[in-house]
N, C-alpha and C positions, 0 to 999 in steps of 0.2 A: 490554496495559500501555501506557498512555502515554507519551511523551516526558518532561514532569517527573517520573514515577514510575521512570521507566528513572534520569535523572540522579543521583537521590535512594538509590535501589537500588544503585548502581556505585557513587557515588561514598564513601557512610556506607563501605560498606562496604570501600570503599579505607583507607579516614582509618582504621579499624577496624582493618585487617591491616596496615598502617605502625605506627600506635603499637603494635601486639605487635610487631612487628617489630624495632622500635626497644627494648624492653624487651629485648628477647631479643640485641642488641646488633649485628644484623645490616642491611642496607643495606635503604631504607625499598621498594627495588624487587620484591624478596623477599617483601613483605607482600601489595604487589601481584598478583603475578605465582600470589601463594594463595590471596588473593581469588577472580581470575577461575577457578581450581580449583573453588573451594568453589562459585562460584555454577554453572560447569556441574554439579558434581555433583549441584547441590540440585534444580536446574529452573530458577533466578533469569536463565540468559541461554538459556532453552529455544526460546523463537519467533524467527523471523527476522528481525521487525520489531525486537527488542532487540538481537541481535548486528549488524545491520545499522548499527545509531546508533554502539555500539562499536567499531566496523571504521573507520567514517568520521574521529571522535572521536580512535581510536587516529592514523590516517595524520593526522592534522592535526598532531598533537603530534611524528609525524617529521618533518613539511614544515617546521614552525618550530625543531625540533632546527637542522637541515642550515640555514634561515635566518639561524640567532642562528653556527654555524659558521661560516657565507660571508662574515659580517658582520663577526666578529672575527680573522678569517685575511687581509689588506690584500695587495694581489696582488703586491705586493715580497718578502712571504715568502714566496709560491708560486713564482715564480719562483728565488729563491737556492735554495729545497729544492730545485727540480725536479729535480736526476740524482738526490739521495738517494731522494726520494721514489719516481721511475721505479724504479731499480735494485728497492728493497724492495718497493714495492707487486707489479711483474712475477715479482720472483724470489720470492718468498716464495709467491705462490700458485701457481705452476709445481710448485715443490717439494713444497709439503703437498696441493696436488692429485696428485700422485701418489702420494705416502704414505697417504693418505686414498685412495685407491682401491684402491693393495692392501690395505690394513689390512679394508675393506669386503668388497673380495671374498674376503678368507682368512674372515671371516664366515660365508661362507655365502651372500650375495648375489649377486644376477644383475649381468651386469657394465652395464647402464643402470644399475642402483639403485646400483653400485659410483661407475659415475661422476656422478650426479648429488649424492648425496655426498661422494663424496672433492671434489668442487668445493666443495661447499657449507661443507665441514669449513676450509677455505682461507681464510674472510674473516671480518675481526673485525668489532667490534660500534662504530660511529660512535654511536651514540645513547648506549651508554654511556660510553665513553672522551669522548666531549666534554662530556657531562654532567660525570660527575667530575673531567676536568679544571678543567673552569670554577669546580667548585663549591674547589678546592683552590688555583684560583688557576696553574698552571701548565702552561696552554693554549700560553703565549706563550716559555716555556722552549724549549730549544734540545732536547731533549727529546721536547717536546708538540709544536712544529711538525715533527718528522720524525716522530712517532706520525698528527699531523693530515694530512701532505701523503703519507705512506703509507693511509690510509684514503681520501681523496680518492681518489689511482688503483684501490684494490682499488672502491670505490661503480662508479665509470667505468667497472671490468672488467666486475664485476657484471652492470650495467647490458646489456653487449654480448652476455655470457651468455645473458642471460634470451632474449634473441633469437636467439641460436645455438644453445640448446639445445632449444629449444620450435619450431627449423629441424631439428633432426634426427632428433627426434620422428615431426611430420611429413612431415619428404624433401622438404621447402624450402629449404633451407639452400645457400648458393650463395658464391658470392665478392662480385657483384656485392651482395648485400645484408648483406653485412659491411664491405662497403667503402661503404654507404651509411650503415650507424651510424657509423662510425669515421668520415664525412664530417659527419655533425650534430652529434657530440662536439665537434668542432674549431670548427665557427662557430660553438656558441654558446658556447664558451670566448671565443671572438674577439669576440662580441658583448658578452658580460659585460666585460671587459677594458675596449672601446671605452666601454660606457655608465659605467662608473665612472671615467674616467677624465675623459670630454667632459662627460656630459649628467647625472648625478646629484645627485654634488657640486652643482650649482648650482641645482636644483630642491627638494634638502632644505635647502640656503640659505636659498632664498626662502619654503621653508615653516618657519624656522626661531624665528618668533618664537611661535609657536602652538604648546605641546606635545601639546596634543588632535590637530590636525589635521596635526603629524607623525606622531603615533602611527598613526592611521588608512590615513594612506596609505601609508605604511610596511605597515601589514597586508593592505591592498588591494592595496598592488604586489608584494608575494610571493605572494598568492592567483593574483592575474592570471597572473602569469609561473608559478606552477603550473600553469595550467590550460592555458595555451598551448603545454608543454611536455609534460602529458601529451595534449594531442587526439590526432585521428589522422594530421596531418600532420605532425606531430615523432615522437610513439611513444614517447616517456622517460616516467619515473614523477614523479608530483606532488615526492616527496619531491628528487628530484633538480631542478627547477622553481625550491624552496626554497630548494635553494643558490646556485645561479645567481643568483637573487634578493639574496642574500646577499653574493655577493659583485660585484654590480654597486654597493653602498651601502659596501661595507668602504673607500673612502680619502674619504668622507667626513667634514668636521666632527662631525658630530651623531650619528657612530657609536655613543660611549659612550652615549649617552643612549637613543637607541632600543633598543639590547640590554639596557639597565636595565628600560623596560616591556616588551620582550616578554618578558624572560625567565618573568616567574612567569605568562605567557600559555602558553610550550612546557610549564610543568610542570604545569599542570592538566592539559593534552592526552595530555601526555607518560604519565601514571598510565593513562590510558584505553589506551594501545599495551599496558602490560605487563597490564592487566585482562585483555585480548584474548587476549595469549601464552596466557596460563595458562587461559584457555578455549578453548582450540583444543588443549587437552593430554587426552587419554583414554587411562585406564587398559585400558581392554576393548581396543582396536585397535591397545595395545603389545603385547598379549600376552604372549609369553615373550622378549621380546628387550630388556628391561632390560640387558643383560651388556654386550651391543652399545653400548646409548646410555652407558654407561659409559667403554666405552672408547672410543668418539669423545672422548668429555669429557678423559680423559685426553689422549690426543692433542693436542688444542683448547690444554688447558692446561699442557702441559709441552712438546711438540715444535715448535710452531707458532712460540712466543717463543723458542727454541734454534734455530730457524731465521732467525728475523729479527735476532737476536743476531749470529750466524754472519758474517751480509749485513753487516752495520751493523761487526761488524770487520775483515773484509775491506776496508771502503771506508774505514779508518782512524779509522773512533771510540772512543774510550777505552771500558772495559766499563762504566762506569756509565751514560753515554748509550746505551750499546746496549742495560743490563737494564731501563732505566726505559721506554726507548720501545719494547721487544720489549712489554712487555701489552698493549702496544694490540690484539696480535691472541690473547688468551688465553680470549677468547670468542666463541661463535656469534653470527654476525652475524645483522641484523635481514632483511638482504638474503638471508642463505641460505634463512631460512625464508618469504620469496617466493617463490624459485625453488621450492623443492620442493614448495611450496601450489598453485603453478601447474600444475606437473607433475600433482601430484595432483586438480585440478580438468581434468588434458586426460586424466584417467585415463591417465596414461600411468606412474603407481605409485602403488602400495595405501595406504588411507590411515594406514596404519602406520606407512608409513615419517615421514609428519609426524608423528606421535607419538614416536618414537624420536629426531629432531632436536630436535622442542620441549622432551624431557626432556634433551636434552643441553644446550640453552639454560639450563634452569633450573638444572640444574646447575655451570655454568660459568660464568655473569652473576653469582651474588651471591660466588662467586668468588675471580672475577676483579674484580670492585669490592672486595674485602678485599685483593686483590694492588695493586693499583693505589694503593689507598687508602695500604697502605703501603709503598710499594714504596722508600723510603729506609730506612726502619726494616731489610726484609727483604734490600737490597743488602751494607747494614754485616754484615749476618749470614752471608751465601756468597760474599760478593766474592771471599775467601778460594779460595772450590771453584770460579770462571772461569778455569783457569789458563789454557783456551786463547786467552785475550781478548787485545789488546794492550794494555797499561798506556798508553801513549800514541799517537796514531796521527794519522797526514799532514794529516785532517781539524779535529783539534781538539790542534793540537801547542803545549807551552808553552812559553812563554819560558828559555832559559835562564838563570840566575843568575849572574853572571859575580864573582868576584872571592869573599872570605871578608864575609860578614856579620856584625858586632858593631855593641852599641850604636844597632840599626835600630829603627824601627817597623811593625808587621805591620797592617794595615786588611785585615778580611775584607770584601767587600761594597764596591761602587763604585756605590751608587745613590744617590738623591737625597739623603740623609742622608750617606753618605759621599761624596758631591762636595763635600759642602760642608765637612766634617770633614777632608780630605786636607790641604788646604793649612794647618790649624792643627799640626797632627802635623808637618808637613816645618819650624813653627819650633822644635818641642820637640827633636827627633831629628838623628842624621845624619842620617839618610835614610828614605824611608819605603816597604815595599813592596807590594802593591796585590794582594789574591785575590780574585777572580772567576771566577765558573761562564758570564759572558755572552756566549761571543766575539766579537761588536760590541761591547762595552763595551773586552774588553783589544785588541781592535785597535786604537781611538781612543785608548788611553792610550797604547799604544807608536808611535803616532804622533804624540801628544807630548811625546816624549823620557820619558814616567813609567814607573820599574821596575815591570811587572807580570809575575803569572805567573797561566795559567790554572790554575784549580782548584776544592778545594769544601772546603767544613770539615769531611767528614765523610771524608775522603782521607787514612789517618793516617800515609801514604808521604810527605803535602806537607810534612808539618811536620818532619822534617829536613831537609830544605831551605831552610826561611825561618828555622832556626836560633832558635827560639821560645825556647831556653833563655839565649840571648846578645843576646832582646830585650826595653829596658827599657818597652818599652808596646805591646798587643796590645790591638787595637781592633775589635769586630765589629759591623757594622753590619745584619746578617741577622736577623730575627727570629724564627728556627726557634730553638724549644724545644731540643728534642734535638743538635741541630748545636752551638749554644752548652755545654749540658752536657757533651759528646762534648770539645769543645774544653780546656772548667776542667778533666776530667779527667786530659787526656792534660796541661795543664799541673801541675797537683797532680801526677801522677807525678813529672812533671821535678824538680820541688824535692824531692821524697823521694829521689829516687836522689841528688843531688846532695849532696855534703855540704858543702858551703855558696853559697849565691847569690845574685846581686845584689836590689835592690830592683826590683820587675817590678808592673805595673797592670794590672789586666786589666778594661777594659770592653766590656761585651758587649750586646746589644737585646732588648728583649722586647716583645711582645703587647701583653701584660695586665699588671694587679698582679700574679693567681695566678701568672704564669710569673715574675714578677719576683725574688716570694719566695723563689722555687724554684733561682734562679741567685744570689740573694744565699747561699744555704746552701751551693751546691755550691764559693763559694769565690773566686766574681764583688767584685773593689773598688768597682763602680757598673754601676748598671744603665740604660740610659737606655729612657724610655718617649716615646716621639717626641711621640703626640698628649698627652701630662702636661704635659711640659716647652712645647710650642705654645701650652697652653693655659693656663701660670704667665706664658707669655712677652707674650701679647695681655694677660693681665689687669694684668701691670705698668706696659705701654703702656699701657694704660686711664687706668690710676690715676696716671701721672703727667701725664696732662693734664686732671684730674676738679679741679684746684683753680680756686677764681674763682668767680663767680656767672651770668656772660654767656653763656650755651648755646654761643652763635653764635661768638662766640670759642672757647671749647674746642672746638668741631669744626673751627674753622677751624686750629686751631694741631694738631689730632691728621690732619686731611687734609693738611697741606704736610709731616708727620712721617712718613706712611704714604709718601706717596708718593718721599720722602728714601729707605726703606727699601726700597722697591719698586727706584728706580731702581740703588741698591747693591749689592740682590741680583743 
C-alpha cells in the first residue's frame, strides 16, 4: 500500500469513528483509538511499511502536543509552581508506584512485571489533559498550571526511567549514568531558560512581519530541537525535544499567534498517535487477564487523583484546586506505554503485558476526558464527601471580611470586563466587594486597598459571607453557564425564605444568546453579552460620525474620536 493510500485508509477512517463517536456522545478520541482496533483487526495496518508511517505520524502529533504546551506555559509560571509542582509530581508517583506494585504483584505477577507496572500505573496522560485543557480554555487557571507543572516533572521522571529501568534489565545501571541524565535534564532546562529569554524573543521579532515565514520556522525550530534531542548525544525522546522547543518561544510576542497555527497542525498528527494506541491493542495476547487491566484502571482512576488530592492538601490548597487538578493524573500516560513497548521490544516482558496496559489506557482516556470535561459540574456534586480536605489552606488563603456588610455590592469576576465595571459600582454602592478564583488578580487588588476575597461562584459557603441577602447589586462577570445559574438559585432561595426584601439586581454574563435566554428565565434582571453590547457600541460610533458628504472628513473626525477613546481607556 502506498503512502497516499495509507493517509486516505487512517485518516476516512478516523473522521468515521469521531463522528460515531460524537453521536454516541463520547470524546472524539475514543472513535479514534476504535478505529486503530478495527483496522488491526481487519488487516488495514497489517504490513509494516503502514504501521511504520502511523508510528512516525503518531510521535509527531506528541512532539507538537508538548510544543503548543512549552509554548503556552511562559517560564514565570514554571517557576512560581515549581515546590507544587516538585512536591506532586515526586510524591505522587513514589506513592502510586508502590501501590501499583503491590496491587500487580497480589495479581499474580512476577515482581519485574510488578514493577514495570506499578511505575508505569504512576504517570498521567500530558497529551490528554493539555489537549482538553486548551480545548476548555483552562490551561492558565491556577488549577491547570499545577495539573501542567505536575505533569512536566512526572514527562522528566519518565524520561530518567526509561533509562534506569532498561539499566537494570540489562545490569548497566549505575550511579554515574543517572547522574549523567539528571546532568542533561538540567542544562537543557538552563538552555531553554537562556534562549527565551536572550535569543528568541528577538528572532521571532524579526520574523514577525511574515505569518508564512513565522509559521515555518517555528515548525522547523521544534523539528531541529527534536532531533537534536533525541540523537545519540543527548539520549531524550523527540517528544520531550518539543517541549523544550516550546518553551524557549513561551515569553515571546508572537506566542499567541504561532499556537493559533500550529494548533490544528498537533490535531491532525495528534488523531494518528491514538490510531496507533488502538492498534497496538490484541485481543489474542490479553488473554485472560482482562480482570487485571480492569483494575489498574480503577486504580488509575480513583487512587491516583486521591493521592494527588491528598498532596495538594497537605500543601494548603482549598479541595476544589486539589479535585480539579488531581485528573490530571486519572489516566494512563502516553509515556507509560513507552516504557512497557520498550521493555517489551528488549524482550524483557511478554507482549501481553502491553496488551493489558493499552486496555487500561482505553479504558481510562475516554474517562477520564468525561472527568475532566466535567469536573465543576462533578465537584458541586462530592465536594460534600472531601471531608478530609481543607476548606481553606496557607496556599490559597482568603481575605478576611472585616466588619458587618450591608447595602455593598458583590462583582463576581475581576477580568477585563470587570476592571472596567468596578469602579461604576463603587459610585452606585457603599462599597463594593470583589470574588475572584485568580490569586494574582486578588493579590493586586489587595494591594490596592480593594475589598477582595478569594473565591468561586460555585462555593455556596462564600456566599454567607458576602451577605448576598443585604446586597442591593450582585454583578457577575464570568461567563460560566452553570456557575451563573448556581448563583440566581442560591439567590431565588434567599428571597423565598425571606419574608420580605429589599430591592436587589442581579446581573450576570453570558456566552451566547442561547445561554442568555436561559439565565433571563432563571431570574437574571439583565444579562450582558460582551461581544453584543462591543458590537451595538462600534456601530453607534459608526453612525455618529456617517453624517456629511466628505469621506475624508468623516474619517478624520472618527480617527481623532478613536483615538480620544483609546487614550481614556
Amino acid at each position: 500500500m502506498d503512502v497516499f493510500s495509507v493517509l486516505a485508509l487512517v485518516l476516512g477512517s478516523a473522521a468515521l469513528g469521531g463522528v460515531v463517536a460524537k453521536v454516541l456522545k463520547q470524546p472524539p478520541l475514543l472513535g479514534y483509538v476504535a478505529t486503530g482496533i478495527l483496522l488491526s483487526l481487519t488487516g488495514g495496518l497489517s504490513s509494516s511499511e503502514v504501521r511504520g508511517v502511523v508510528e512516525v505520524m503518531g510521535k509527531l502529533g506528541v512532539t507538537f502536543l508538548l510544543f503548543l504546551a512549552g509554548l503556552e506555559l511562559p517560564m514565570s509560571d514554571l517557576k512560581r509552581m515549581g515546590k507544587v509542582s516538585l512536591w506532586t509530581g515526586i510524591g505522587q508517583i513514589a506513592i502510586s508506584s508502590v501501590l501499583g506494585f503491590g496491587l500487580v504483584k497480589a495479581l499474580g505477577f512476577s515482581s519485574l512485571t510488578a514493577l514495570y507496572l506499578g511505575t508505569a500505573v504512576s504517570f498521567g496522560s500530558t497529551i490528554l489533559v493539555v489537549k482538553l485543557l486548551s480545548e476548555k480554555g483552562d490551561l492558565l487557571s491556577l488549577s491547570g498550571k499545577i495539573s501542567m507543572g505536575h505533569l512536566l516533572v512526572q514527562d522528566f521522571v519518565a524520561v530518567g526511567l526509561l533509562t534506569i529501568l532498561s539499566g537494570v534489565a540489562t545490569g548497566e545501571v549505575s550511579v554515574e549514568k543517572l547522574g549523567w541524565v539528571i546532568f542533561k535534564v538540567v542544562v537543557m532546562l538552563v538552555v531553554s531558560i537562556w534562549i527565551s529569554g536572550k535569543l528568541m524573543s528577538k528572532v521571532l521579532d524579526y520574523l514577525g512581519f511574515s505569518t508564512e515565514l513565522l509559521f515555518i520556522t517555528s515548525i522547523g525550530w521544534c523539528l531541529v530541537v527534536a532531533a537534536v534531542v533525541a540523537s545519540p548525544w543527548v539520549g531524550f525522546s523527540v517528544e520531550i525535544g518539543g517541549l523544550l522547543a516550546g518553551l524557549a518561544m513561551a515569553n515571546a510576542a508572537e506566542q499567541v499567534q504561532i499556537a493559533s497555527r500550529v494548533r490544528p497542525l498537533r490535531d491532525f498528527f495528534l488523531t494518528w498517535f491514538f490510531v496507533a494506541l488502538g492498534a497496538n491493542f490484541s485481543i489474542d495476547q490479553l488473554g485472560g487477564m482482562g480482570f487485571a487491566a480492569v483494575l489498574i484502571s480503577v486504580m488509575v482512576l480513583v487512587i491516583n487523583p486521591l493521592i494527588m488530592m491528598s498532596i495538594l492538601g497537605l500543601l494548603g490548597y482549598r479541595k476544589r484546586t486539589a479535585f480539579l487538578a488531581s485528573l490530571a493524573v486519572s489516566s494512563i500516560s502516553e509515556f507509560s506505554l513507552i516504557i512497557v513497548s520498550g521493555a517489551v521490544g528488549l524482550s524483557i516482558l511478554p507482549p501481553s503485558i502491553l496488551s493489558v496496559l493499552t486496555l487500561a489506557a482505553i479504558i481510562t482516556m475516554p474517562v477520564s476526558s468525561y472527568l475532566i470535561w466535567n469536573d465543576h459540574k462533578i465537584f458541586k456534586r462530592i465536594s460534600h464527601l472531601l471531608i478530609w480536605m481543607k476548606k481553606t489552606g496557607k496556599s490559597e488563603k482568603a481575605e478576611v471580611l472585616d466588619g458587618e456588610l450591608s447595602e455593598h455590592g458583590v462583582l463576581f469576576g475581576h477580568n477585563r470586563v470587570g476592571e472596567r465595571v468596578r469602579p461604576a459600582l463603587e459610585k452606585l454602592v457603599n462599597e463594593v466587594v470583589v470574588v475572584d478564583f485568580n490569586p494574582e488578580v486578588v493579590s493586586e487588588l489587595r494591594q490596592q486597598g480593594i475589598k477582595v476575597i478569594y473565591g468561586d461562584m460555585s462555593d455556596h459557603e462564600l456566599y454567607s459571607k458576602l451577605a448576598l441577602d443585604k446586597s442591593p447589586l450582585v454583578v457577575s462577570t464570568v461567563p460560566d453557564l452553570h456557575d451563573n445559574l448556581f448563583l440566581l438559585g442560591w439567590i431565588c432561595d434567599l428571597k423565598k425564605r425571606a419574608e420580605k426584601h429589599k430591592k436587589q439586581l442581579v446581573i450576570v454574563t453570558a456566552a451566547n444568546q442561547i445561554d442568555a435566554k436561559e439565565l433571563y428565565k432563571a431570574g437574571a434582571d439583565y444579562v450582558l453579552l460582551p461581544h453584543f453590547v462591543g458590537g451595538n457600541y462600534l456601530s453607534f460610533v459608526l453612525e455618529q460620525h456617517s453624517s456629511g458628504s466628505d469621506l475624508d472628513r468623516k474619517l478624520a473626525n472618527l480617527e481623532t474620536y478613536l483615538k480620544k477613546e483609546r487614550i481614556n481607556g
